[in-house]
C-alpha positions as CSV (number, residue, x, y, z in Angstrom):
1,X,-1.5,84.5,-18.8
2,X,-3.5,85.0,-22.0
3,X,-3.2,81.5,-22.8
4,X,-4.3,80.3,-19.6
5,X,-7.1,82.8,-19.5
6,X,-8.0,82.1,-23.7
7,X,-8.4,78.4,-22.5
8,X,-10.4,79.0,-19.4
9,X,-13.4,80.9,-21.7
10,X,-13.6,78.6,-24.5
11,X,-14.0,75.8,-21.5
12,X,-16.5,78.3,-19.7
13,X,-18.3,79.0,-23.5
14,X,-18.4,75.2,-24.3
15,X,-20.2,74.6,-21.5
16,X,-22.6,77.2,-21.3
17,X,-23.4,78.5,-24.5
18,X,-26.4,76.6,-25.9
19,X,-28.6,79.0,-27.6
20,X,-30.8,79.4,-24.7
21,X,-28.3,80.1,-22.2
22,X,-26.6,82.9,-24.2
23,X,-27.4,86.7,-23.8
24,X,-30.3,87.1,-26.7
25,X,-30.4,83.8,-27.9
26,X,-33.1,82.3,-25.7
27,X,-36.6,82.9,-24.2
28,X,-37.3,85.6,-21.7
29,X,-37.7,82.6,-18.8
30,X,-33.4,82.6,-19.6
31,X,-32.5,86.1,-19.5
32,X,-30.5,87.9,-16.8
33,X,-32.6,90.3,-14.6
34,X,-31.9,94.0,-15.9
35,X,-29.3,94.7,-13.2
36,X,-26.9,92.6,-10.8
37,X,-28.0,91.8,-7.2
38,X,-25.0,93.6,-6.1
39,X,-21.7,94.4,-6.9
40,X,-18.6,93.5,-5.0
41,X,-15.4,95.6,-5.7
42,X,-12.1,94.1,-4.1
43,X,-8.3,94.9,-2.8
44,X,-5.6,93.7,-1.9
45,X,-2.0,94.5,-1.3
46,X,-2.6,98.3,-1.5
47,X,0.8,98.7,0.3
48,X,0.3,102.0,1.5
49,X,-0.2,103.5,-1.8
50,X,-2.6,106.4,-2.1
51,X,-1.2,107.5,-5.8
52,X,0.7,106.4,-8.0
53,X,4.3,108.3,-8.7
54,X,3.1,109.8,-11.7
55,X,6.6,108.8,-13.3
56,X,5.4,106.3,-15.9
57,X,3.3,106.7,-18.9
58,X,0.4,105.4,-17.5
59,X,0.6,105.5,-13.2
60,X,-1.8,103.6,-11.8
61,X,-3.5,103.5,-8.5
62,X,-4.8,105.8,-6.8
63,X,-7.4,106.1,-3.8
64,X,-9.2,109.1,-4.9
65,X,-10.1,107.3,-9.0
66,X,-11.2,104.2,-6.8
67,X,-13.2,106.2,-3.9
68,X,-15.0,108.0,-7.3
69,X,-15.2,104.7,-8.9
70,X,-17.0,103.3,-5.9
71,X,-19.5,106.0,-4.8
72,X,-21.0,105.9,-8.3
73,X,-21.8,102.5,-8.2
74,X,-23.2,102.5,-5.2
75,X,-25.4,105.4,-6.7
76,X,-26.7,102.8,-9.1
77,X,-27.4,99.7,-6.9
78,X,-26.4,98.1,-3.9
79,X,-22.2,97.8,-3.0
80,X,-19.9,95.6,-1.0
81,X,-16.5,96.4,-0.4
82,X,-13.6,94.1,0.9
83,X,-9.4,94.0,1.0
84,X,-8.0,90.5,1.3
85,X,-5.4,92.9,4.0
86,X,-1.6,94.1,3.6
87,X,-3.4,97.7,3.4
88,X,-1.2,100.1,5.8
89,X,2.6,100.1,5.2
90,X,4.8,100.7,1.8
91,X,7.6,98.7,3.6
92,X,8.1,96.0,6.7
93,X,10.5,97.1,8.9
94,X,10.0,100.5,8.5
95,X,13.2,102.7,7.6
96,X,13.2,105.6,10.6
97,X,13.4,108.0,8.1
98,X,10.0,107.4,6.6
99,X,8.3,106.7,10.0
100,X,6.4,109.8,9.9
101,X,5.2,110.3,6.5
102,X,4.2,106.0,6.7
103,X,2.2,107.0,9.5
104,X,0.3,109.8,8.0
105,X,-0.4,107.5,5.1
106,X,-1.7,104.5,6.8
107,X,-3.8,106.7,9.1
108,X,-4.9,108.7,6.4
109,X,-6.1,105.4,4.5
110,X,-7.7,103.9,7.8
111,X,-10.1,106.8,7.9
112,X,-10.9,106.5,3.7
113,X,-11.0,103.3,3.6
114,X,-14.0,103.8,6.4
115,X,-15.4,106.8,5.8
116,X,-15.3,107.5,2.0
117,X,-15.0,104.0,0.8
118,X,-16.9,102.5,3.4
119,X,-15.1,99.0,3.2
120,X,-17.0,96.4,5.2
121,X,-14.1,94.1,5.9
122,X,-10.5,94.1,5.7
123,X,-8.2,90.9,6.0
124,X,-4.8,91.0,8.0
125,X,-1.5,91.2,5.6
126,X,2.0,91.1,6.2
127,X,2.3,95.3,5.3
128,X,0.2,95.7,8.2
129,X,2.3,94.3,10.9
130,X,5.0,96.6,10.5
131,X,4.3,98.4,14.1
132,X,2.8,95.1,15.7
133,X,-0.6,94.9,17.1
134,X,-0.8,98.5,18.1
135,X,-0.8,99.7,14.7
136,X,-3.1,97.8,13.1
137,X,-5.7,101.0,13.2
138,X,-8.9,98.7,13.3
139,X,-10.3,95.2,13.5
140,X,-9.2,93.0,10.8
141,X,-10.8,89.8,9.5
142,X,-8.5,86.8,10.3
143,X,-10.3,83.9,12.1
144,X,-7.2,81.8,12.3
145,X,-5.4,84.6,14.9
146,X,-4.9,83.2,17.8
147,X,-2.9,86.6,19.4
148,X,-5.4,88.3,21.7
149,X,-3.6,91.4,21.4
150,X,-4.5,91.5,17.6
151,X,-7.5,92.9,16.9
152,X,-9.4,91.0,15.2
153,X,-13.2,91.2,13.8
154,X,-15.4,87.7,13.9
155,X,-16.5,86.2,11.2
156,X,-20.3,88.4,9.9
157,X,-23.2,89.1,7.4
158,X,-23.3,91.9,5.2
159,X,-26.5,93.2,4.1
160,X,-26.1,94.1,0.3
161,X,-29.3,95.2,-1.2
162,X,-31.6,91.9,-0.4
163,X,-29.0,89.7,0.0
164,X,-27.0,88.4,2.6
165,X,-23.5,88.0,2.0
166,X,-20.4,86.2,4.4
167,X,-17.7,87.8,5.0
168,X,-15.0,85.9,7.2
169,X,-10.8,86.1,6.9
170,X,-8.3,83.5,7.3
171,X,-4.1,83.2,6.8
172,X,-2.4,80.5,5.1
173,X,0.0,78.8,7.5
174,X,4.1,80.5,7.7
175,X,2.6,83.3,5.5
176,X,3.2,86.0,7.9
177,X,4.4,86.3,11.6
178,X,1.3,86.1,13.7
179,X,0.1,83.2,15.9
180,X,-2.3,81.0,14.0
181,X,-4.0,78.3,14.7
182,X,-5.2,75.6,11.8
183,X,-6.9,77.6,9.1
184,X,-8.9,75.0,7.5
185,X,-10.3,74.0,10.4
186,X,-11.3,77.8,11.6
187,X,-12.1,78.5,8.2
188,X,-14.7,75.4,7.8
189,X,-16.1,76.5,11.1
190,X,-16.1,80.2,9.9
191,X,-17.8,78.6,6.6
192,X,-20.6,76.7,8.6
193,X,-21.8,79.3,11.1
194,X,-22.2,82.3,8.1
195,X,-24.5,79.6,6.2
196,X,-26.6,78.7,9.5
197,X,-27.1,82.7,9.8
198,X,-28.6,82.7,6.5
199,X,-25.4,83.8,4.1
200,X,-26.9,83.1,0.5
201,X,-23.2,84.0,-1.0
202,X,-19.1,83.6,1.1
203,X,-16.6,85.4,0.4
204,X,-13.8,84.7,2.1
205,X,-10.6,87.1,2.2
206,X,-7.7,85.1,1.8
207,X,-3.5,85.6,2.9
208,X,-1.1,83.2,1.3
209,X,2.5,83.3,0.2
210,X,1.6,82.2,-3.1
211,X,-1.3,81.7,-5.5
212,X,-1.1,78.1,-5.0
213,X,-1.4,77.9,-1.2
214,X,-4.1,80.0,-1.6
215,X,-5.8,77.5,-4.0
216,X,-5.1,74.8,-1.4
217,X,-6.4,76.9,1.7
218,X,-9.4,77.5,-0.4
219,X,-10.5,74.1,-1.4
220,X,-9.5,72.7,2.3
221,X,-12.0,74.9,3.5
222,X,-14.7,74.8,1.0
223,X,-17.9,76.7,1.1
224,X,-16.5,79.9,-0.1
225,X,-18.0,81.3,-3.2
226,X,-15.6,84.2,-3.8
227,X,-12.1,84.4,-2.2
228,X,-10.5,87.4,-2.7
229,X,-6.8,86.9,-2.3
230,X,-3.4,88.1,-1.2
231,X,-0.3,87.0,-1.9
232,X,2.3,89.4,0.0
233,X,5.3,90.3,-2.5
234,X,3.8,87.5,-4.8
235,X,0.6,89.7,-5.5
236,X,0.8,90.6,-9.2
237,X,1.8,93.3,-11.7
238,X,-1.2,94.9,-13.6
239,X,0.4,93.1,-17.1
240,X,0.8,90.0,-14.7
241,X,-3.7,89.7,-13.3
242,X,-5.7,87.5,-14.4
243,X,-8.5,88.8,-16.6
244,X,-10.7,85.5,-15.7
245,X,-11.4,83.7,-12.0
246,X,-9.2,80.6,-10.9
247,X,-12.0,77.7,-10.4
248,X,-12.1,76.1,-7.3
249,X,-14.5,73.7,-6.3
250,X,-17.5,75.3,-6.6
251,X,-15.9,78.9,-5.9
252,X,-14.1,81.2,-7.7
253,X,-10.5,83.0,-6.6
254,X,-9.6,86.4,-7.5
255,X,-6.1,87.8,-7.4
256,X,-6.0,91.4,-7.0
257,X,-3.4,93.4,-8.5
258,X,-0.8,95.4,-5.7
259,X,-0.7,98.7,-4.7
260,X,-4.3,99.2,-6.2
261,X,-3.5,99.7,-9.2
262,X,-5.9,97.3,-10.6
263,X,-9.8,97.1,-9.2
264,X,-11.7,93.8,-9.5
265,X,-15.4,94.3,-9.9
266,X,-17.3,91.4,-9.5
267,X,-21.0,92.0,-10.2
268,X,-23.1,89.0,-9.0
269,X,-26.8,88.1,-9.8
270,X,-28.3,85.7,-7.4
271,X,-30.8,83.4,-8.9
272,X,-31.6,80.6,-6.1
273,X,-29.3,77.9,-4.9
274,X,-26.3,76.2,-6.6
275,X,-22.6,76.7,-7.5
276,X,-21.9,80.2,-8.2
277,X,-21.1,80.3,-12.0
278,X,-18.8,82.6,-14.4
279,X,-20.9,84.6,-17.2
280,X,-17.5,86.1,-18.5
281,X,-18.8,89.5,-19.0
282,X,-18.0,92.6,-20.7
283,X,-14.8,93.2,-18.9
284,X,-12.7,89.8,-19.7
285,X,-14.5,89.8,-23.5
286,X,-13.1,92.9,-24.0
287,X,-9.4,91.5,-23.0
288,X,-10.3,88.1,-25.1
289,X,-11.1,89.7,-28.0
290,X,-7.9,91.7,-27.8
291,X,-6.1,88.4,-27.9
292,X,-7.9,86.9,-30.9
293,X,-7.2,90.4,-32.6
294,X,-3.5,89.8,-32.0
295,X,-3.4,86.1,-33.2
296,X,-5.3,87.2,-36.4
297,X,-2.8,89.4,-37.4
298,X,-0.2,87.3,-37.1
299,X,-2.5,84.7,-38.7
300,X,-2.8,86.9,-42.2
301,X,0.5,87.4,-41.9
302,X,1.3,84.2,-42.2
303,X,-1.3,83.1,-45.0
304,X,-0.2,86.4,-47.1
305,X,3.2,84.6,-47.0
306,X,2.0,81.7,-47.8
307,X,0.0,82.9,-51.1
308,X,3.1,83.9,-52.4
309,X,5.0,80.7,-51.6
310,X,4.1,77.5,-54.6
311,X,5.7,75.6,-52.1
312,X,3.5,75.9,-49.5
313,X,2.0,73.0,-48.2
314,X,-1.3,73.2,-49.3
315,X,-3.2,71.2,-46.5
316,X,-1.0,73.0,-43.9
317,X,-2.1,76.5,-45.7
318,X,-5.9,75.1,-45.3
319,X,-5.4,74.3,-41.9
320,X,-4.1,77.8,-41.0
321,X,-7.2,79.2,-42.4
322,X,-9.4,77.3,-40.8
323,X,-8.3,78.0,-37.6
324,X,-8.3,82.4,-38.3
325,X,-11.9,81.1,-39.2
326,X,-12.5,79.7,-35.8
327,X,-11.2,82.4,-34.0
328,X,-13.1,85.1,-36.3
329,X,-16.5,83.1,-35.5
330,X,-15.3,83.6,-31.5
331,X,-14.2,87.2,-31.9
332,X,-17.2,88.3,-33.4
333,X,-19.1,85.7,-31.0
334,X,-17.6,87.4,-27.8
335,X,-18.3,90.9,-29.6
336,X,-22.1,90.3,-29.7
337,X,-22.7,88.2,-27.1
338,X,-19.8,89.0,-24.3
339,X,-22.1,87.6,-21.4
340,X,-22.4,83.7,-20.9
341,X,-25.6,83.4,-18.6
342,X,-26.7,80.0,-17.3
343,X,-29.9,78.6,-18.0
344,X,-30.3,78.7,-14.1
345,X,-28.5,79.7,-10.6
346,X,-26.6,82.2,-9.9
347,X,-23.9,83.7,-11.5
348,X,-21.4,86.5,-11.7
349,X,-18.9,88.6,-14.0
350,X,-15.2,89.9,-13.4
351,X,-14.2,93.1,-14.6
352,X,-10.8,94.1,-14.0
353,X,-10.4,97.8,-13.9
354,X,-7.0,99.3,-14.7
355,X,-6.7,103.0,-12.0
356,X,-5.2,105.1,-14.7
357,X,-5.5,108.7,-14.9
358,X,-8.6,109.1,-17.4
359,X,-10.8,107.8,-14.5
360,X,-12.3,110.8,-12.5
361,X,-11.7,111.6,-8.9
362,X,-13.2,111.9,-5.4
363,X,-13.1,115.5,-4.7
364,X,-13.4,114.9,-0.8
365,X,-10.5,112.0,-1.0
366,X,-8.3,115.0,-3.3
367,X,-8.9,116.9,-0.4
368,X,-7.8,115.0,2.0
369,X,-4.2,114.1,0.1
370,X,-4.0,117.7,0.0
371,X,-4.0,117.8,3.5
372,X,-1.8,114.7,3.9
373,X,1.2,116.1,1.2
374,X,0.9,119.0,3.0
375,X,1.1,117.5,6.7
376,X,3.8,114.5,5.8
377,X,6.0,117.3,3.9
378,X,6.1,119.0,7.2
379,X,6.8,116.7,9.4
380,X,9.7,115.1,7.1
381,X,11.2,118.2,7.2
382,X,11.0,118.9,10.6
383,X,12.6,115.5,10.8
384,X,15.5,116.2,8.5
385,X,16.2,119.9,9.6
386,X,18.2,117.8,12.7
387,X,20.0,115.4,10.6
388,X,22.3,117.4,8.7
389,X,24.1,116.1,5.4
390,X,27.4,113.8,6.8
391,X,30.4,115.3,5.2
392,X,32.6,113.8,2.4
393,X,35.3,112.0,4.3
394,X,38.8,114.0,4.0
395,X,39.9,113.4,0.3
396,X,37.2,112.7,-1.2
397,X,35.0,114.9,-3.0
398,X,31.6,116.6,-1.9
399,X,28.6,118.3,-4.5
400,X,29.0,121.8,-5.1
401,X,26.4,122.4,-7.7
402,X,25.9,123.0,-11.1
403,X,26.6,126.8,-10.4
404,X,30.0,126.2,-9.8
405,X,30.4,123.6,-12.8
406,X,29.1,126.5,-15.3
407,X,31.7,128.8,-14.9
408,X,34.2,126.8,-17.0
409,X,31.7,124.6,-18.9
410,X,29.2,127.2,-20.1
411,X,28.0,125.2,-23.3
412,X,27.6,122.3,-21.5
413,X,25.4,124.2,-18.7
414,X,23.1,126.1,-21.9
415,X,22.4,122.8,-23.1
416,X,21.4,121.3,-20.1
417,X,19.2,123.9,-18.8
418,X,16.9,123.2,-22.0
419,X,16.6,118.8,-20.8
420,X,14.0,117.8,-18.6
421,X,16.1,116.8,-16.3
422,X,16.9,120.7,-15.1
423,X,13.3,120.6,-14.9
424,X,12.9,117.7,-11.9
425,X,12.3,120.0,-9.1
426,X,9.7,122.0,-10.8
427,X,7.8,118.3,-11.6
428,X,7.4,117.5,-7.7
429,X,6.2,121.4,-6.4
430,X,3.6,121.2,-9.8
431,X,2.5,118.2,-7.7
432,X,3.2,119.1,-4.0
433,X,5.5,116.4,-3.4
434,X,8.9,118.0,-3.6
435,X,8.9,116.8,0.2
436,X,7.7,113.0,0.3
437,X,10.5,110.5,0.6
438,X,9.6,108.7,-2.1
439,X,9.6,110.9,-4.6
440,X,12.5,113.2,-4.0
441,X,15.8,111.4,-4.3
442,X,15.5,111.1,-8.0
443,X,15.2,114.8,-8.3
444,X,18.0,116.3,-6.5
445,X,21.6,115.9,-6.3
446,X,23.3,113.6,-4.9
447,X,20.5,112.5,-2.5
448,X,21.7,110.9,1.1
449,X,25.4,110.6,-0.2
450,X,27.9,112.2,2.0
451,X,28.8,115.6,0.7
452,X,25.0,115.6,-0.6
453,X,21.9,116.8,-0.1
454,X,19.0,115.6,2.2
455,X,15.2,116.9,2.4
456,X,16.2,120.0,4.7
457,X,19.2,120.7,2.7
458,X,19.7,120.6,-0.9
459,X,19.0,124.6,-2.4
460,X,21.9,124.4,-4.1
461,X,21.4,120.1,-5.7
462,X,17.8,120.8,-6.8
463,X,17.4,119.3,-10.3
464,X,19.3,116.4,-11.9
465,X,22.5,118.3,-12.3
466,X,26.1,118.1,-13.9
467,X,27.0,115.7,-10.5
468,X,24.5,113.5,-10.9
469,X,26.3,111.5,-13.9
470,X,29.8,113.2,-13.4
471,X,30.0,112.7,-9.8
472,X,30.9,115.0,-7.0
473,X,33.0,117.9,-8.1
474,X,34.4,119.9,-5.5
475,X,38.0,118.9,-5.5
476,X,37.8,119.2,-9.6
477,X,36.1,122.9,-8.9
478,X,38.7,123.3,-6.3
479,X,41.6,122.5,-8.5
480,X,40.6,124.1,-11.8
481,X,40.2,121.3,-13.2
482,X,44.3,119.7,-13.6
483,X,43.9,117.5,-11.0
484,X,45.2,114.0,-11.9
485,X,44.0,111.8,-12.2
486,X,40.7,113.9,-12.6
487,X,38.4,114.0,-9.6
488,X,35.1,113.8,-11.9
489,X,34.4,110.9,-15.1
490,X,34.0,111.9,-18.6
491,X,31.1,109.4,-19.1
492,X,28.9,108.2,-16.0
493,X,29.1,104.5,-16.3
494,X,26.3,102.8,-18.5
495,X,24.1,101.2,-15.7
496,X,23.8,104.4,-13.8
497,X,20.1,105.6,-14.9
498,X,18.7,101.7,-15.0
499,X,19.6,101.2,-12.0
500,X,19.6,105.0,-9.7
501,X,16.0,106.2,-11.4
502,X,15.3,105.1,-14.4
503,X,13.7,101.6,-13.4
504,X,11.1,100.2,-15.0
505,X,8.6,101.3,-11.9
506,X,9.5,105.0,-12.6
507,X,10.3,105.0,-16.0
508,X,8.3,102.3,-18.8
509,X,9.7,103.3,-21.8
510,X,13.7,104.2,-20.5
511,X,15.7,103.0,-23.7
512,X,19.6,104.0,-23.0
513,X,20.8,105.3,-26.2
514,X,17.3,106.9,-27.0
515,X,17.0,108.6,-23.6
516,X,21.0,109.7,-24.7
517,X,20.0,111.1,-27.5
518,X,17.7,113.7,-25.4
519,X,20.9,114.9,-23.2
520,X,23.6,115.3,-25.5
521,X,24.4,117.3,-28.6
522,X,26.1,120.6,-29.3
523,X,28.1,121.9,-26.2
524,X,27.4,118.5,-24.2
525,X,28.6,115.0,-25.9
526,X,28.3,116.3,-29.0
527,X,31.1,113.6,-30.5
528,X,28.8,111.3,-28.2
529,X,25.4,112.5,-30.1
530,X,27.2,112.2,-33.6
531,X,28.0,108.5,-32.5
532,X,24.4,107.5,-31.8
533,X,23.1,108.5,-34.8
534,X,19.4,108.9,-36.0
535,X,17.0,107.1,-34.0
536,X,14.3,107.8,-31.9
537,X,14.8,110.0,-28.7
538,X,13.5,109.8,-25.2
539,X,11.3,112.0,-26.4
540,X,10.0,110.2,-28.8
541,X,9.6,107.0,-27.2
542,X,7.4,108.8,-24.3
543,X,5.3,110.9,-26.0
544,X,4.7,107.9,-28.2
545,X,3.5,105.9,-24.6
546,X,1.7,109.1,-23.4
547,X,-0.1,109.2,-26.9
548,X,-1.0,105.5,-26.4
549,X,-1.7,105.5,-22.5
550,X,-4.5,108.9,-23.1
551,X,-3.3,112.1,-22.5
552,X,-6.7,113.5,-20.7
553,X,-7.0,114.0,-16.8
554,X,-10.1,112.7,-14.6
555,X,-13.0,115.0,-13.5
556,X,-11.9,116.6,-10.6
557,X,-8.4,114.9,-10.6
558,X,-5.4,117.7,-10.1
559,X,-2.6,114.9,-10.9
């Protein structure tokens, strides 16, 4: 990705960087106006995600930063909001289970999205289909529909500031199941009657099964200066978005990042007519120089190697430091001029804006997830109080509790009650979520397994307890412990945590034997602890991400 994106602005600064095109280098005829004609922000593939879990060392996404994010830009000059679609649903079919709380959500970010965020458009997306037409919540941009039960918004200008922008949708053919017609050809006619009502800028909100298709759909049509795009389970990771546009034609494409967790800001300065042209921009500067930083290092690296090598190729050793001299001249290049603008036409910037927890909050959008833990806690369970836990079936064991393991393993219990993980409950009521279906099953005791626990019923499996790795213990408890062969296992095998709660979307920095290190010692494992030897702990390796990630909370932000 950085190599594609390193590529893309040294083409973008060959072309446009003669002295009088570049930020401070030319007359005051070439300079930028003071402040963009508008700023667009974009989404897509938000997935029903109103905040992150909070499990990682940096969570991103969430509505409230982005709502707070939004209002203050608006406060400084003129805003237009779109989401290429898949806004509504976490999951498509919808387990029964989480039917109530998914509704909650995608209701609750129906009326943000139009009442805090005040988002002018909205494209259709496989996440929103999970209830059919009827749950859809408003008209969505899609001008290839051809299902008069969907409801679906034509094809309009946006007012933004002075300028009159087009906003249209459109779905890539066998990317979701909806009846299309031909996209290009709704799209070009989409395209054609924006610019005869006056559209000075297009942006058109694209669905596609993949990047490419959405490339192809784009330059098929033609005419559209920014297309925002979605690309269902294709849309990508933060690490994985591309800091710089995809060219195509005389447009641009931007790939939002999923689950909001990444905001593109595109601020655009409209200068007359003409392609639409990338000034770079603080924002992707910022990430290229962050690059070149890395390559020098490992550039004097190599050349303090080299100076203490008489073998070393001398012309070889030249060449290396002529290119750290290249990419010096960029870095500092990039540093003091990071915006590219044309000599003439208009032209915009990216900024890709990672949702992290230093950002402040909306304190009306806080509010109102108050509201929604609070409603979707109830009615899950309400739900669950009917649905008691399934019994173990006859010989096999059910979960009894850590309470019952301590009265013969007393060390092993003092130890534990001093890990984090006898602290899991507390983590979800500090946050009011010790009710939502997402969160809970890695903080109880055997969660939804028969002889378990279940939202309505798990007092006694609150907590990652002794069960959790040792499996259910009744018939051991029952038996005193001489059963054989014994009812419960020594060691929990070595792809539990990986692969029950310890991925890599609820735990970045999980290292086995480090995390290990944390749970055993003196009354627990302690042959185990002696084994792994020094090293660094769980402990370490988080606080060590936290450190790194920033440690301080947003304005008005309570998680």
């Amino acid at each position: 990705m950085i190599g594609r994106t390193a590529l893309l602005l040294l083409g973008v600064a060959a072309a446009c960087c003669s002295k009088s095109e570049v930020k401070g280098g030319g007359s005051a005829s070439d300079q930028e106006p003071a402040q963009a004609s508008f700023t667009v922000f974009a989404l897509a593939e938000v997935r029903g995600q109103i905040g992150p879990c909070g499990c990682t060392s940096d969570p991103l996404g969430d509505i409230s930063r982005t709502a707070k994010l939004i209002a203050d830009a608006r406060a400084a000059g003129p805003v237009l909001v779109v989401d290429a679609g898949s806004l509504l649903f976490s999951q498509n079919p919808i387990p029964p289970q989480l039917a109530a709380q998914e509704n909650l959500k995608a209701d609750l970010l129906a009326q943000l999205y139009q009442g805090e965020l005040h988002v002018a458009a909205v494209g259709l997306g496989p996440a929103d289909l999970a209830q059919g037409d009827k749950g859809v919540r408003f008209p969505r941009e899609a001008v290839d529909v051809t299902d008069p039960a969907m409801p679906i918004a034509p094809p309009r200008i946006e007012r933004v500031g002075d300028a009159k922008v087009g906003v249209f949708g459109v779905i890539a053919t066998d990317t979701m199941k909806v009846a299309l017609g031909d996209p290009v050809a709704a799209g070009k006619q989409a395209v054609a009657q924006l610019r005869a009502q006056g559209a000075q800028l297009i942006v058109g909100l694209v669905q596609a099964s993949t990047k490419k298709d959405a490339v192809e759909l784009m330059r098929g049509i033609g005419g559209i200066d920014l297309a925002i795009a979605g690309l269902g389970q294709n849309a990508p990771e933060p690490e994985r978005v591309a800091i710089a546009p995809d060219k195509v034609g005389d447009g641009w494409l931007i790939v939002p990042a999923n689950r909001g967790q990444v905001l593109a800001r595109i601020d655009v300065t409209l200068r007359g007519a003409g392609p639409l042209a990338d000034a770079i921009g603080k924002g992707a500067a910022t990430a290229r120089i962050a690059a070149i930083d890395a390559q020098l290092e490992a550039l004097d690296a190599d050349l303090a190697r080299y100076a203490g090598d008489k073998d070393a190729d001398p012309a070889f050793v030249a060449q290396k430091k002529a290119e750290r001299s290249a990419l010096a001249a960029e870095r500092d290049r990039l540093a003091a001029h990071p915006l590219v603008v044309p000599a003439h036409g208009s032209f915009f910037t990216l900024d890709q804006i990672r949702i992290n927890k230093t950002l402040a909050c909306s304190a009306p959008v806080v509010d109102a997830i108050k509201h929604y833990d609070a409603a979707a806690g109830a009615a899950n369970v309400k739900a669950a109080e009917g649905t008691p836990v399934p019994p173990a079936p006859p010989g096999k064991a059910s979960y009894v509790g850590s309470a019952s393991c301590s009265d013969c393993h007393g060390d092993e219990a003092k130890f534990w009650d001093h890990t984090v993980h006898a602290q899991a409950w507390k983590t979800l009521v500090d946050r009011g979520q010790q009710f939502d279906l997402e969160c809970i099953g890695c903080h109880v005791t055997g969660w939804d397994k028969p002889g378990g626990s279940n939202l309505a019923h798990n007092d006694q499996l609150r907590d990652v307890q002794c069960e959790t790795c040792h499996g259910p213990g009744s018939i051991h408890v029952a038996k005193g412990g001489e059963e054989k062969p014994p009812a419960v296992h020594k060691d929990p095998p070595e792809d539990l945590c990986a692969t029950q709660c310890h991925t890599h979307e609820h735990s970045d920095t999980f290292q086995r034997e480090a995390y290990l290190r944390d749970i055993v010692g003196k009354g627990h494992g302690e042959a185990l602890r002696k084994k792994l030897g020094d090293g660094p702990t769980g402990h370490d390796l988080r606080t060590a991400a936290l450190d790194k990630a920033g440690r301080t909370l947003g304005a008005g932000c309570v998680k």
